[in-house]
N, C-alpha and C positions, 0 to 999 in steps of 0.2 A: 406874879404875873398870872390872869386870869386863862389858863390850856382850855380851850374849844377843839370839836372835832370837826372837819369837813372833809367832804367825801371824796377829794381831790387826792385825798391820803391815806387811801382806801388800798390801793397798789400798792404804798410805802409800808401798811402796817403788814399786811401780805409777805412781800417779800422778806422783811425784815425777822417772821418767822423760823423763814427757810434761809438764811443766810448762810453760808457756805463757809464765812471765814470773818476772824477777827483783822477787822485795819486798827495798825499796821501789820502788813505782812509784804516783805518788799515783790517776791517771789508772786503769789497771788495776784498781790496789788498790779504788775504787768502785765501776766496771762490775763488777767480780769480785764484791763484796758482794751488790751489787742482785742479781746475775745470778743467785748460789746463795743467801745466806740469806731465803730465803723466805719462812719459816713460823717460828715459835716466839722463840727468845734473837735477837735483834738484829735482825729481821727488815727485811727491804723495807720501808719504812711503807706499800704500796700493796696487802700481802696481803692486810691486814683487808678488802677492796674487792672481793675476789673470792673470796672463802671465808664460805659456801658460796656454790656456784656459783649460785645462786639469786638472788644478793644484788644490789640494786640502789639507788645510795644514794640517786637522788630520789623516793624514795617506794616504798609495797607496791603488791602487789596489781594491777601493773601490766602483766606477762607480758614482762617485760625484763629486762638483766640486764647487770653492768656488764663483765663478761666479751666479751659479743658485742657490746658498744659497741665495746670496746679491739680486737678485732678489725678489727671494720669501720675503726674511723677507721685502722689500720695498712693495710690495704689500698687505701682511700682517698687517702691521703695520698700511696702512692707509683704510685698509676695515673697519674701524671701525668707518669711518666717516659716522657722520650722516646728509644730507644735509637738514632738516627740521628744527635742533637747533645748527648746527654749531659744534658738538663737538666729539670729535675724529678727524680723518686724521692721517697722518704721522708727527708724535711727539714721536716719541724715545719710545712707551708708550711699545712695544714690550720686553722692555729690563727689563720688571719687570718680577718677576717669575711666581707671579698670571696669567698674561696673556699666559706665553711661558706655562704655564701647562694647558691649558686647550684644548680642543679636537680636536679645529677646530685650533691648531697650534702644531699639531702632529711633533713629531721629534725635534732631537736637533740642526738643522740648524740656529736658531734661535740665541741661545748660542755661536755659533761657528761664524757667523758672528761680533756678538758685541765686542767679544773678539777682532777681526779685526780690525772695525771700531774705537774702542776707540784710536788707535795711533795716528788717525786726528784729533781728538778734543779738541778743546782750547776752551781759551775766544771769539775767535770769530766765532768758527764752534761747533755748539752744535751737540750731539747725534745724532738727526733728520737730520742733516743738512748730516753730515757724512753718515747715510745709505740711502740719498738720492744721493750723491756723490758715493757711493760705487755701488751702483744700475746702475748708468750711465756711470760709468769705467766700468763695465763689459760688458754692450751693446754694446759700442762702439768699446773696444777693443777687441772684440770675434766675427766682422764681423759683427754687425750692424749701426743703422744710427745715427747719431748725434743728440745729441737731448740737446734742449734748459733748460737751467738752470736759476732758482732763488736760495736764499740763504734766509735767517733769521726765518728759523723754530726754534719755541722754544722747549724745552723739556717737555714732560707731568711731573706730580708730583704723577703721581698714573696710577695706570693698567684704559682703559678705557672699556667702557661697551662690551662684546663678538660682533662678528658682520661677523666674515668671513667666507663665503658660504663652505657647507662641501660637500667632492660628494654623501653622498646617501640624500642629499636633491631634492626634486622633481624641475622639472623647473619651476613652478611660483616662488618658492622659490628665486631662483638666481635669475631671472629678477628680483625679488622686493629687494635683497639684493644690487645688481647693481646699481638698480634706490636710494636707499637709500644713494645709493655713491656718485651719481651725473651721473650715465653714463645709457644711453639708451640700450636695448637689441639689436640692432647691435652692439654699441660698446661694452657690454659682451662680444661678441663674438670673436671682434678684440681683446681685450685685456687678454681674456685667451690664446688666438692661438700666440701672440706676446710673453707673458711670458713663453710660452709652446712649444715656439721652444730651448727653456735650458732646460735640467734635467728631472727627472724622476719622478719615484715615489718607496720611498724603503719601503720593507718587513716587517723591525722590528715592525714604528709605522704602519704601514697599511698592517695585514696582511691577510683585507680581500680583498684583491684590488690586491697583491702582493703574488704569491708563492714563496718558498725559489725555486733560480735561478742556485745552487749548480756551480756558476762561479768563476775561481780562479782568474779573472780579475776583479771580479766585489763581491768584499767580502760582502757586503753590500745590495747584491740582489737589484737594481734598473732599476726596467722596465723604459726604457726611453720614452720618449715621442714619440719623432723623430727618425731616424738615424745617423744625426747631429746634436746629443744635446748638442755640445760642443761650436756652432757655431751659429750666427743668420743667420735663411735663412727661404725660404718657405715651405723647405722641410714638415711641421708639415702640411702646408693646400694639397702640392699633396699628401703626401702620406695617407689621410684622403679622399681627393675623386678621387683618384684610385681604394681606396679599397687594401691598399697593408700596412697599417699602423699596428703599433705596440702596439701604445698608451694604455696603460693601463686603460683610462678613457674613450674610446670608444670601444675596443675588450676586455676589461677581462672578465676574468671567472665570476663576480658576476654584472649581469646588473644592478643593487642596485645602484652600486657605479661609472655607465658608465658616469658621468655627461658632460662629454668632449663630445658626444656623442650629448646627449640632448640640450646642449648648441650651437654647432655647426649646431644642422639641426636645429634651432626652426626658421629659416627663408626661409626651404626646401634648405639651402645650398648657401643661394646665394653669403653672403658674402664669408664660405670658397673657393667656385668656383673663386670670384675677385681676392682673394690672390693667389690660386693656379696659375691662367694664368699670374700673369704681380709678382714678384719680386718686383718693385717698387712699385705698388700702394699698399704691403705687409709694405715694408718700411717705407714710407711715413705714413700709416696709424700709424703704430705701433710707429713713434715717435711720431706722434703727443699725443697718448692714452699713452704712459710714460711719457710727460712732462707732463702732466694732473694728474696721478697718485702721481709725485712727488710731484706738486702743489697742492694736496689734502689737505690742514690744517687747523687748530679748527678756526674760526669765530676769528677776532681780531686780527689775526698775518698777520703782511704784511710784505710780500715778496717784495724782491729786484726786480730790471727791470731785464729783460733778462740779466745774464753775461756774454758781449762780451772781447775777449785778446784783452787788450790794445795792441797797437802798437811796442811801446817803452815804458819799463818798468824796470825803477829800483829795486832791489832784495836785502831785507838780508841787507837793509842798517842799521849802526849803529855809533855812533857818542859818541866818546870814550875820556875822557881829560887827557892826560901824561905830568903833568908839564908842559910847555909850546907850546904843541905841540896838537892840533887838531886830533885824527885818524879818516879818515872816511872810513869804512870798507862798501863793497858792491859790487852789479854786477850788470851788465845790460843784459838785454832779448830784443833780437830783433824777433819779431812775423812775422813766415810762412817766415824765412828766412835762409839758410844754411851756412854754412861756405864758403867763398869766397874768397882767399890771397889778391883780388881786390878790397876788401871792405876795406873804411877806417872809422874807427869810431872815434870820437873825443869828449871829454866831457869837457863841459864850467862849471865852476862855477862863482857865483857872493860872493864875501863877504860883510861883513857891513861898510865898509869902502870905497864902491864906485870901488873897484879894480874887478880886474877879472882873471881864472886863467886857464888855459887848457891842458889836456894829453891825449897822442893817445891812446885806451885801446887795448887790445890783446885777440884776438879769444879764449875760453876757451873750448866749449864744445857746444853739442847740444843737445837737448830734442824734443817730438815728444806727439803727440796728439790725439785721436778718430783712434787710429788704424794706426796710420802714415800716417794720411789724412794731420794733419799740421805739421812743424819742426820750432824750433826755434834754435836762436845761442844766445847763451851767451857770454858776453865779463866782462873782468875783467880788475881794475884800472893800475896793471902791472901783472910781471910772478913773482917778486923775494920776495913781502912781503904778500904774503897770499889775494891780494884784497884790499891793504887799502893804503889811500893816508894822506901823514903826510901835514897838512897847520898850520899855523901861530893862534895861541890860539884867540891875539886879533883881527885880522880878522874876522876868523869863518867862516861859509860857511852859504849862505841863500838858494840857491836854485839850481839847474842844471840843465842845458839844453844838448843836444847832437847832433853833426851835423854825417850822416847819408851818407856817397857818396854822401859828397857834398851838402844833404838836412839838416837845422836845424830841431829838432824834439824838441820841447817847449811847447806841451800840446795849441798849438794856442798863444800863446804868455804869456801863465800863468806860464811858468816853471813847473819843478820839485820841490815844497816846500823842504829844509831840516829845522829841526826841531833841533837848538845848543845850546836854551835858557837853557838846563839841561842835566846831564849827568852822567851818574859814572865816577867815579875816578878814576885813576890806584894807589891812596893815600889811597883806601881802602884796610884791611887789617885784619887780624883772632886775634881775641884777646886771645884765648884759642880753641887750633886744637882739635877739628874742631869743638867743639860745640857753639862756640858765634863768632862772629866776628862785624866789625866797616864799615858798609858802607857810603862813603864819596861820594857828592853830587855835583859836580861841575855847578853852577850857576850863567850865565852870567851878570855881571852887568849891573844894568837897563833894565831889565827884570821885578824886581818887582811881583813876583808870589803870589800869596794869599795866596795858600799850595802847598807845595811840601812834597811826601811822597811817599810809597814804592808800589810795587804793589805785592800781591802773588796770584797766581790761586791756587785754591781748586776746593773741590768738597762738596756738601753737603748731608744729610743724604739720599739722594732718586737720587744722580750719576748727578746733575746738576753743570754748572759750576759756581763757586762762583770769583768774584775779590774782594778782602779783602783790605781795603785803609789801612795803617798804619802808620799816620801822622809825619812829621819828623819836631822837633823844630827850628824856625830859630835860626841862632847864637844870643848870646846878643850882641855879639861884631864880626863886621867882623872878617873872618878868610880865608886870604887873602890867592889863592891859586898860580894867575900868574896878570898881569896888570888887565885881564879882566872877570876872574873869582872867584868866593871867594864859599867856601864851607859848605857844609849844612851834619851834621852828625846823624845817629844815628846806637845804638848798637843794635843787632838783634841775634835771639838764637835757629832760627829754619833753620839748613842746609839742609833740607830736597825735597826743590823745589828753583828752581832759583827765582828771583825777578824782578822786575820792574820798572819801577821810572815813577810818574807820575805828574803833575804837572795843578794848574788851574792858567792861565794867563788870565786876563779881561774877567773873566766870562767864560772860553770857558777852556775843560780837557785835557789834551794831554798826551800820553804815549810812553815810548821809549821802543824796542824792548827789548822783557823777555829771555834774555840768562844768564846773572849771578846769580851765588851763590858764598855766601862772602867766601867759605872754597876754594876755588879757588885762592883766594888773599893769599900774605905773610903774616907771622907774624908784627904785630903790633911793633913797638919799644917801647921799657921797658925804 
């Protein structure tokens, strides 16, 4: 096949340079999702949440917004880091009640965002990880800057020691709370005025700081910040040195609690004058002081490299065995690229057998990123079976590559691994609806697995996420399902989460995507 270059894939060869990570990687492969698809085909489930920035889902008319919750609780969360012994940062620790109740995490934003945040979190996106994710969706899609992402914070197992600056504390106070963070009294300064271009401050828990507002727009009485606290901009540094601001932490009624005030000129102003003149060097500042907030975390926990969007990236793949028949269900994302009838896309596969197989996939939809800075298109294996391509059992599929207008996209020559050694069954089946059922194991010959067994996510007493292995017996005797696969059984009694199937071949774990639960299957035959 004759490779041509067109300049549509100009972006693809670019990024492809800088690629961050080999797919697959399950771990990546999510933070990666969460991180870029945002808006539109497959999105975050947490965009709906924060678009439009206005949106606040316990109620209207309230002058809040679930954007400057997700903030706040991100910067909450990791003020408790202590940079002398490592412990605290951004670890979920917020979502205990010890901590949301105590003084210096007034209000129930707190609360309201975790409820949020929990719809992201799996086995591979812990707590922390989500309201660091959740913190960075809202910046970006509410008119600010891009900001650089790691992944693999762990969860705390207990409320950590008090630690965030309150405003009738004096100003050594906060520069030593600051510095106890990791951040210098300049950067204080950038970093309250960058979280301080969101939201306000309400009545109920502060209402020395706050008089009732008697707003029927604003049920919740919250002094805002800014003008546009819906929005990132600089409006919080000019309207602070105009003299024409609102800010409840630098004009209210009780100078007690003006810390915005004291924080802001403790360098006669110089920094908020930077931000007020240039926009950019506001932005610039302020991402760099939220990738740092995010990356705040206990001593011991290493974060992932920067997460850049792969190029070319398979989606949602799953690999399914129907009697003789292979399904391989999935989608393809082509990164900072739009729908184009010009575009042809083609997917190769290789099987075990030396053959090879290819189908043109069909434009499905589009997605979008930090505010509709990037777009991607999604394509799918055809229009008529839901995404899924039937191949030949003893063949099997090892790996896929994808040619691009013309350009192959193969990871540099490594391919797309698929993963066929194990599988479910379309042979599994409910032994008694719906409280037991028989899940069956399709296991490729000559594979040789050490264990194969189930996988189930939980959670454990303190909201951590747990993978629970539940080992499955091999047959004593094959139990032959087609030429090349023979099946591996067991009966299970808990329908209450889907499951998993996981499998140790030469030493090394592997898992297949966690979408089934057995009451899903037919009835068993009697």
């Amino acid at each position: 096949m004759k490779m041509v270059h067109r300049p549509a894939l100009y972006a693809l060869a670019f990024l492809a340079a800088t690629r961050a990570y080999v797919w697959p990687s399950p771990q990546l492969d999510a933070l990666e999702s969460a991180r870029f698809d945002q808006s539109g085909f497959n999105a975050n489930p947490m965009s709906g949440f924060v678009q439009p920035c206005n949106f606040f889902l316990f109620g209207p008319n309230t002058g809040r917004s679930d954007a400057a919750d997700w903030i706040r609780t991100a910067y909450h969360d990791m003020a408790t880091y202590n940079i002398t012994d490592g412990t605290g940062g951004l670890d979920a620790s917020i979502r205990f009640a010890e901590e949301q109740n105590r003084t210096e995490n007034a209000g129930d934003g707190f609360t309201n965002t975790m409820i949020i945040v929990n719809i992201l979190v799996s086995r591979y996106i812990s707590n922390a990880d989500a309201i660091a994710l959740a913190a960075l969706l809202a910046i970006e899609n509410c008119g600010g800057p891009e900001i650089a992402f790691r992944g693999g914070r762990l969860d705390a197992a207990e409320p950590n020691a008090p630690g965030v600056p309150e405003p009738e504390q004096d100003l050594d106070s906060h520069i030593a709370a600051f510095a106890r963070q990791g951040f210098t009294q300049t950067e204080m300064i950038g970093l309250v005025a960058c979280g301080h271009t969101f939201g306000g401050v309400q009545h109920d828990p502060f209402p020395d700081i706050v008089n009732v507002l008697n707003d029927t727009t604003d049920t919740e009485d919250v002094a805002h910040f800014d003008s546009t606290f819906l929005t990132f901009d600089n409006n919080i540094a000019k309207e602070y040195i105009s003299g024409t601001t609102q800010n409840p932490l630098v004009v209210g009624f009780n100078d007690t609690t003006n810390s915005d005030k004291r924080i802001f000129g403790s360098d006669g102003n110089t920094t908020m004058l930077s931000f007020a003149n240039s926009p950019d060097v506001f932005a610039s500042t302020c991402a760099d002081l939220f990738a740092r907030m995010l990356d705040t975390v206990p001593s011991g926990v290493q974060l992932t490299d920067v997460i850049s969007p792969l190029p070319v990236k398979p989606s949602n793949i799953e690999v399914i065995m129907d009697g003789d028949t292979l399904q391989l269900w999935g989608q393809l994302r082509l990164w900072n690229m739009t729908d184009d009838p010009a575009h042809n896309v083609i997917m190769l596969w290789q099987d075990h057998i030396g053959g090879t197989g290819n189908a043109t996939l069909t434009f499905s939809s589009l997605s979008s990123s930090t505010g509709g800075k990037y777009s991607a298109a999604w394509y799918v294996w055809n229009t008529t079976e839901f995404s899924v391509l039937y191949l030949d059992a003893a063949a099997g599929v090892k790996s896929l590559s994808f040619i691009v207008d013309g350009e192959l996209q193969d990871q540099s020559g490594l391919g797309f691994a698929i993963q066929d050694g194990f599988m479910f069954s379309s042979t599994s089946c409910q032994v008694e609806t719906p409280f037991s059922g028989r899940i069956d194991v399709a296991v490729r010959n000559g594979v040789n697995p050490t264990r194969v067994y189930l996988e189930q996510t939980t959670t454990d007493s303190v909201g951590r996420i747990v993978v629970t292995e539940i080992d499955i017996s091999p047959p004593s005797q094959p139990v032959i399902l087609n030429s090349a696969y023979s099946i591996w059984s067991i009966n299970v009694t808990d329908p209450t989460r889907p499951y998993g199937i996981g499998a140790e071949i030469e030493g090394v774990k592997y898992s297949s995507a966690e979408v089934h639960s057995f009451i899903v299957f037919p009835l068993c035959p009697t």
